[in-house]
N, C-alpha and C positions, 0 to 999 in steps of 0.2 A: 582487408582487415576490418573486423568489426567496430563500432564506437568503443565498446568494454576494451577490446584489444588494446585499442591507439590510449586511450587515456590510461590504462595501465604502464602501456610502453612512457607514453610521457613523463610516468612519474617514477621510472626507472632513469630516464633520460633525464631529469630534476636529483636525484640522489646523482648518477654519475657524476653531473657538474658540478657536482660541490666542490670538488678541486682537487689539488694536488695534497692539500694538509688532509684533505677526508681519507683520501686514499691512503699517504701515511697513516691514516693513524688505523685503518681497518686491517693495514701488514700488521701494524705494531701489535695491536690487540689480540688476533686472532695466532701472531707468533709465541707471543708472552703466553695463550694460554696453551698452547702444545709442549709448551717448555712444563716438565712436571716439577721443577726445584726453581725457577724463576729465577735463575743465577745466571752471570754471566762467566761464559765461556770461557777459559782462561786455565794455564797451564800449574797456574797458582794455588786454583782451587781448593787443593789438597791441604796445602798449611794454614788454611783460615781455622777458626775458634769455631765448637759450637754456635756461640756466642752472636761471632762477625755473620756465621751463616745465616742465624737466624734474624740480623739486623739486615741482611740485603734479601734476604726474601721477604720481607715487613716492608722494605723499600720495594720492591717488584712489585707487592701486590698492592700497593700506595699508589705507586704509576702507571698503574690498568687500571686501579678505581677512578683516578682521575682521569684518565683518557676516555672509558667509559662514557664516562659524568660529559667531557665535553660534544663526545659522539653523540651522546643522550641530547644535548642542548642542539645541536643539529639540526638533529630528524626528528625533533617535538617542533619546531616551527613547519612541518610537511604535514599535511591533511591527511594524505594516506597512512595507515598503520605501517610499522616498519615490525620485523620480529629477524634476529639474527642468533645462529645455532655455528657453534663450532665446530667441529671434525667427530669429535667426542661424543656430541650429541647433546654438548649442554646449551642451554637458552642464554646468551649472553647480555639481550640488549631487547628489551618491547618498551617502543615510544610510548606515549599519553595516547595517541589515536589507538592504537594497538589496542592497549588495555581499557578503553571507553568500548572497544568493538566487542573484546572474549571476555574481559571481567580478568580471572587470576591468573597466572600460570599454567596450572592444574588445568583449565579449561582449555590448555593448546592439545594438549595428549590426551582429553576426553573427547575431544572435537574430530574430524577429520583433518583440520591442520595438521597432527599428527603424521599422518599418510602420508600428506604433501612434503613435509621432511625428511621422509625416508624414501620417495619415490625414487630417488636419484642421486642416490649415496654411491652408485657404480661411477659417477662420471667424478673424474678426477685430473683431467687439466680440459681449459676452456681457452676461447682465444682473447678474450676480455679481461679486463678485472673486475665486470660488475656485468654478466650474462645469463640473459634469460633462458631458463630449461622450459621446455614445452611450450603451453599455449597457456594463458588463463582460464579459471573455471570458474565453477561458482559452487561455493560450500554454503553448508547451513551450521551456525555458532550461536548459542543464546537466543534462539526464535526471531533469527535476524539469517538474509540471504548477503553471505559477503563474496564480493571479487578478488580473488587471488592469482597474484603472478609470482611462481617460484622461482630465485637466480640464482645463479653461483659466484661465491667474493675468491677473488684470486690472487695472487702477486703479480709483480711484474712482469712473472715467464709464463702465470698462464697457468699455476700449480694450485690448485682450488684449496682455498685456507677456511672454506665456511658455505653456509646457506643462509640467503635474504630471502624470507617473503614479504612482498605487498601486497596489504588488504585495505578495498573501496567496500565502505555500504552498500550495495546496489538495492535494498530492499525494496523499497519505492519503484526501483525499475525495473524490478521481477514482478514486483506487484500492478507495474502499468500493463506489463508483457501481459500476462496473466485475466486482466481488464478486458483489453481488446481483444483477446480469443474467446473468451466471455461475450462478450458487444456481438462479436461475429458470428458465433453457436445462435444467439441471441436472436437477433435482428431476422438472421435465416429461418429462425423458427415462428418468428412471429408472423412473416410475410408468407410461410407455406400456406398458410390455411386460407387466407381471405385470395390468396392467389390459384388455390387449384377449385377454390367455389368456382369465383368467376371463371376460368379455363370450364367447369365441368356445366356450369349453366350457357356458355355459351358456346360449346359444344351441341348442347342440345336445342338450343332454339337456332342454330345453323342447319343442324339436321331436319328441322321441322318442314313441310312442304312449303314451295312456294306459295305466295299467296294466303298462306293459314295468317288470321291475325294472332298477333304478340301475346303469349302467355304472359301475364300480369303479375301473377306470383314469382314465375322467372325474373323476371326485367326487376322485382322488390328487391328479389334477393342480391341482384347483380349492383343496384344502387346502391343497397346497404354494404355491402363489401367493399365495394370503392369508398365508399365515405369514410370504408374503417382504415384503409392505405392513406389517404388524403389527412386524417389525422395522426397518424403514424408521422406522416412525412411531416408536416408542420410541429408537433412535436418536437421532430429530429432538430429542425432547421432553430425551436425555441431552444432547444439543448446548446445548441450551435453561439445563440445570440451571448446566451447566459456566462459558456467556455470564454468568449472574446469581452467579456465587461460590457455589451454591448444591449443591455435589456433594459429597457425603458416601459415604465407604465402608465396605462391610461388613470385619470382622476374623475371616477363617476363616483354616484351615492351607491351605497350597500348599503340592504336591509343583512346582518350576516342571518338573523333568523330563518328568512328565507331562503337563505345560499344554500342553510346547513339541510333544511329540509328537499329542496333539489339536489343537492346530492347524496343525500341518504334514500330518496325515492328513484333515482336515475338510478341506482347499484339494486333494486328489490332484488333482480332473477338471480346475482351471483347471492345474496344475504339467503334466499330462499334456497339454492342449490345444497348453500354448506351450513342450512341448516341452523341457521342463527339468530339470536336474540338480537338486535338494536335497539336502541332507547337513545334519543336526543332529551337534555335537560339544560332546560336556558331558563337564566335570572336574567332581572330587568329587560325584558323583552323589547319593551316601548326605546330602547335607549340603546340596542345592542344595531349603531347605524355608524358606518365608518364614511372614509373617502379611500376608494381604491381602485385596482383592475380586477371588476366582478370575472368576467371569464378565468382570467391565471387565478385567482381566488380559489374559484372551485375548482379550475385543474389542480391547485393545492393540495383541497382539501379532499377532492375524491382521491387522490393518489395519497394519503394520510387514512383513510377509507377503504380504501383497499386492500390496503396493505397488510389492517389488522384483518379483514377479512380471509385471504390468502394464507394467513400463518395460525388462525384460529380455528381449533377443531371442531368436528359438528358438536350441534347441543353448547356452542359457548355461547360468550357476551359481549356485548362491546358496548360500549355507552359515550357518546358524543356531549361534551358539556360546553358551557359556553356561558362567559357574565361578564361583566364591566368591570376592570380593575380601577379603582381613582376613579381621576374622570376623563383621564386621555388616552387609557389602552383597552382592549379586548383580552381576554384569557380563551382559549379553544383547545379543549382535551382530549383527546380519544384513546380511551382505555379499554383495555380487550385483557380476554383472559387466555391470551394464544400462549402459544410454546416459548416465547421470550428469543432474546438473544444472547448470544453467548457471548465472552468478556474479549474472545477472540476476533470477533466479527465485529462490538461494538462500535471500535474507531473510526470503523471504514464505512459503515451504513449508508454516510452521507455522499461518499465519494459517487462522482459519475459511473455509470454501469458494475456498483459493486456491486456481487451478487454472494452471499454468505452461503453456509451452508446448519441451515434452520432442520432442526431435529424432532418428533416427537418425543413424547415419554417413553415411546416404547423405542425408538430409537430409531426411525423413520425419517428417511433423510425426504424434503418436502423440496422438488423443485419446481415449483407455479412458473406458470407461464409469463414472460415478461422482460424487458431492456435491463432492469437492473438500474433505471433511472430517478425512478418515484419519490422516493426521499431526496433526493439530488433535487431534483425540480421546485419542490414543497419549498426547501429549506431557503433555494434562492429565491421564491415568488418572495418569503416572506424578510426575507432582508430587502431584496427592492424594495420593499413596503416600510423600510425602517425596522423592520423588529425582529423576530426571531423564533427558530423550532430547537427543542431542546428533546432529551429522551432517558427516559428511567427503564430496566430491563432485568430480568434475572430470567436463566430459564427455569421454561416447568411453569413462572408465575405471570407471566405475560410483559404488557408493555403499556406506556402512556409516554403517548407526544404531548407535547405541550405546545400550542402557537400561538404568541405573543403579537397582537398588531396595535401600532397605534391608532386614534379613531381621524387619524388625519397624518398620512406620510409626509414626510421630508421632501422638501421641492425634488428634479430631481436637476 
């Protein structure tokens, strides 16, 4: 059984225990509402008043509001959504979780919840009074992935009085699922290329005769490709530190003027490919000197660098700025006139291996090569450091990070 399975099962098996008065009162409710006059049974019936009638159906349906009302106090202390339907097909009972999940009623029968209360309208005695139909699945309600297990409520013999679904958020872990098959396409695609160089040059300098000396160009290229796995892989393992709380920085001087200018000169050939305008602008130059970890610094901020470059079309702009806020922080902006982000993808930019789905204007979906880490990384170099990366977006109009450092971090 899967995780989803068991923890829905649990919270089926959490509603069961509730007891013997839950259970009364799920016969009582679901019997009161099959009863179409709310009267009690009786040979008498006949000689009652209009009057008497209409005073014990006022009471019948006084004694289903309140059992309701108590059912309700229940399964509003249960995390999971609860939604209960009667034979009839009417909604009788959605907890608070419920309604935090769909929003109104109206959204069970716009939703595919719907479906799920009708899928199993055939089955009509169960061995249980609280049994699960099918298996859980996973629906999509309000731009939200929920976990649904549909039961059936029973009597004592077994005679199906109604339909329970439980619904779990699982958004987060449709969204982790989703991460890691991302990570995986990912990682595979990045390691193809520096992996079938080396395979194809040293292919060919095996082929080469005994005795011939070592082509130099060969052996450049085979070094450069390893260096580019070898920082792949330290990358991964800095990813690794960062997951576990576990990243510590070094305390040297920064010049940041000079940071910004090594990494804006280390990126020429990708700025020169696509075509691009850069401009660095730094105020108080003499004074823009910090205490930090130079290297993770510029891992930083070339992955802040890159980024707009990657999403910026040819002929754009990007302009790197940088001054002294006060006299204890740095300000560093990099603003580009790329395709922007979209209000869908905003949230998650920062997540480990998110990877969005970035559009031109003409509606060209843009997938650069890359983990999916770059802002992940950025945003924790710069809180190690005490401070922070922030981000403005619209699409069509581009983008500006903002990083914030102070000129001296927090012990650590």
């Amino acid at each position: 059984m899967s995780s989803n399975a068991q923890e829905v099962s649990g919270a089926l098996t959490r509603i069961n225990q509730l007891g013997v008065a839950t259970a009364a009162l799920f016969n009582r409710l679901y019997g009161g509402l099959r009863r179409q006059s709310g009267l009690p049974e009786s040979s008498d019936s006949d000689d009652l008043s209009d009057s008497q009638r209409i005073n014990q159906l006022q009471s019948a349906i006084k004694r289903r509001d309140v059992e309701i009302e108590r059912l309700n106090g229940i399964l509003s202390t249960i995390d999971e959504g609860i939604i209960m339907q009667d034979l009839e097909g009417r909604i009788v009972l959605v907890n608070a979780a419920a309604r935090a999940l769909i929003g109104s009623r109206r959204d069970i029968w716009t939703s595919e919840l719907g479906s799920l209360f009708n899928a199993y309208r055939d089955v009509t005695t169960v061995e249980s009074e609280l049994a699960p139909l099918g298996e859980p699945t996973r629906i999509q309600v309000n731009n939200r992935i929920v976990g649904a297990q549909v039961a059936a409520v029973a009597d004592s013999h077994g005679n199906r009085q109604g339909t329970l679904i439980v619904l779990r958020d699982v958004t987060r872990d449709a969204l982790a699922d989703r991460l890691k098959d991302q990570f995986v396409t990912a990682i595979s695609h990045e390691l193809r290329t520096p992996m079938a160089v080396i395979k194809g040059m040293s292919d060919i300098i095996l082929g080469q005769p005994a005795g011939a000396p070592p082509n130099r160009k060969f052996l450049e290229t085979l070094s450069r490709n390893v260096d580019i796995l070898d920082r792949m892989i330290v990358e991964l393992l800095d990813i690794a530190e960062m997951s576990a709380a576990a990243f510590a920085i070094r305390r040297d001087p920064v010049d940041l003027e000079e940071l910004l200018w090594n990494v804006v000169n280390g990126m020429a050939p990708e700025v020169r490919r696509g075509q691009l305008d850069v401009a660095v602008m730094a105020r108080d130059t003499d004074r823009l000197q910090l205490v930090g970890d130079h290297e993770r610094l510029r891992w930083a901020l070339g992955h802040l660098l890159q980024n707009s470059i990657r999403y910026t079309e040819r002929g754009g702009h990007i302009i790197i700025t940088a001054s002294l806020t006060g006299e204890d922080r740095v300000t560093i902006q990099v603003v580009d006139t790329g395709v922007g982000i979209s209000k869908k993808d905003l949230p998650h930019i920062f997540d480990r291996f998110y990877r969005g789905e970035p559009r031109t204007q003409s509606g060209k979906l843009l997938d650069p090569r890359g983990l999916g880490q770059g802002l992940f990384v950025a945003r924790t170099v710069a809180e190690s450091h005490g401070g922070y990366l922030s981000v403005r977006s619209e699409v069509g109009q581009g983008s500006v990070f903002t990083l914030v450092l102070p000129v001296t971090p927090p012990a650590n």
